[in-house]
N, C-alpha and C positions, 0 to 999 in steps of 0.2 A: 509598488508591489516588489519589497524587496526581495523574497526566500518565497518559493513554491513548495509544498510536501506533495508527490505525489504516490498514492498504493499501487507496488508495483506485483502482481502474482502470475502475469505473460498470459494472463487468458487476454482474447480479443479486446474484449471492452476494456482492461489495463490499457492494452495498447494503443488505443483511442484516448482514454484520459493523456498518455505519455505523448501523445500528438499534440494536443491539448493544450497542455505545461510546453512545450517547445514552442508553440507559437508563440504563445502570452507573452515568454523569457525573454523573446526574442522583441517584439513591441516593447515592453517595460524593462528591459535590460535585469532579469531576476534570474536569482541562483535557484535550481530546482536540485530537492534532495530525493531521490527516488529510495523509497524504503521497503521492505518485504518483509513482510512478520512471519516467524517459525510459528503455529498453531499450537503451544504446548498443551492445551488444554484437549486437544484430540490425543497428546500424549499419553497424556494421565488415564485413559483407556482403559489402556490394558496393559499387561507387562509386554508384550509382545512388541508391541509401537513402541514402547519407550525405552525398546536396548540403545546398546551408541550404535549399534549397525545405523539403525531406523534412523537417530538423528543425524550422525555423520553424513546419511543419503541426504536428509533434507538441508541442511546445511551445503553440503555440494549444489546442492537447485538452486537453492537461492542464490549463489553466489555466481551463478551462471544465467541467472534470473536478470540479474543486478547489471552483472558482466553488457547482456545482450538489452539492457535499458540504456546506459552509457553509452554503448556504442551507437545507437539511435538517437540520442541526443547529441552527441559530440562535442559540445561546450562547457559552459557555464554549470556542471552537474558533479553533485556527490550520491553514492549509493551510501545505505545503513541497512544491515540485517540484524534485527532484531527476534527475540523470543517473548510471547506469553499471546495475551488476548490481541487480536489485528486492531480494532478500535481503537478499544484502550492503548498501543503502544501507538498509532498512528497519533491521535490525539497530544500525548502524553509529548511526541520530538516533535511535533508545529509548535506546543507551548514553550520547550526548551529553547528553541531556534529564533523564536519569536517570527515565525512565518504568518504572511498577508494574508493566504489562501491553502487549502486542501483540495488536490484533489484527486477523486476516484472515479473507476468504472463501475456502469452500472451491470449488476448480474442479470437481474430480470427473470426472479428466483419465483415460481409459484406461488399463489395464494397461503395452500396450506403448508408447504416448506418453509415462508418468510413469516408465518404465525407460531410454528411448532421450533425456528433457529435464530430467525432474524437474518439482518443481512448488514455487513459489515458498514456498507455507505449509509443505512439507516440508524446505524447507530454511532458514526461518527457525526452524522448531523444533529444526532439528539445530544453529544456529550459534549461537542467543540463551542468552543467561544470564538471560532475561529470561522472565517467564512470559509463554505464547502461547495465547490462546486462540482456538482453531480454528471457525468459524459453519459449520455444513452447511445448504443450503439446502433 
């Protein structure tokens, strides 16, 4: 298990997948790459979300998102901030990286929230070739 991907967005359940990824790294000596996706597609909204204030804010999060993932890891770790769909770009740098595993926290999103949005870990399961392992909090 050479390269870990893990989603990193500092809710709780991140924070438990990034526990997660640190142990494994540390058992299998792997490089984990902790990533954040920008949401552009919440962008695309409305004009209001999508001035540069609005991005430049999230842009700053993330990178302070990233910042406070490293620093909890301390080793062997790369941050990537990335823009567009969370899946699809999570997907998309395990494939480039050739990473062993992914992985995410779970939200533990409602019934009819996870039927009417989906939820990011359900659908990097459904689109990876790549094993996924799920953190329940």
């Amino acid at each position: 298990m050479e390269k870990i991907v893990v989603g990193y967005d500092g809710s709780p359940q991140a924070k438990k997948a990034l526990q997660k990824a640190k142990v494994l790294a540390e058992k299998f000596g792997s490089k984990i790459y902790v990533v954040h996706v920008i949401d552009t597609a919440i962008l695309s909204l409305s004009d209001m979300f999508s001035s540069p204030t609005v991005l430049t804010s999230l842009r700053e999060k993330a990178e302070q998102l990233i910042k406070e993932a490293l620093e909890a890891l301390g080793g062997n770790a790369e941050g990537k901030i990335l823009e567009g769909d969370p899946a699809h770009e999570i997907v998309k740098l395990a494939r480039e990286i050739n990473a062993s595993l992914i992985i995410l926290g779970a939200r533990g999103l409602s019934t009819i929230r996870r039927i009417l949005m989906g939820s990011v870990s359900s659908r990097v399961v459904q689109e990876s070739p790549i094993d996924v392992l799920i953190v329940k909090g």
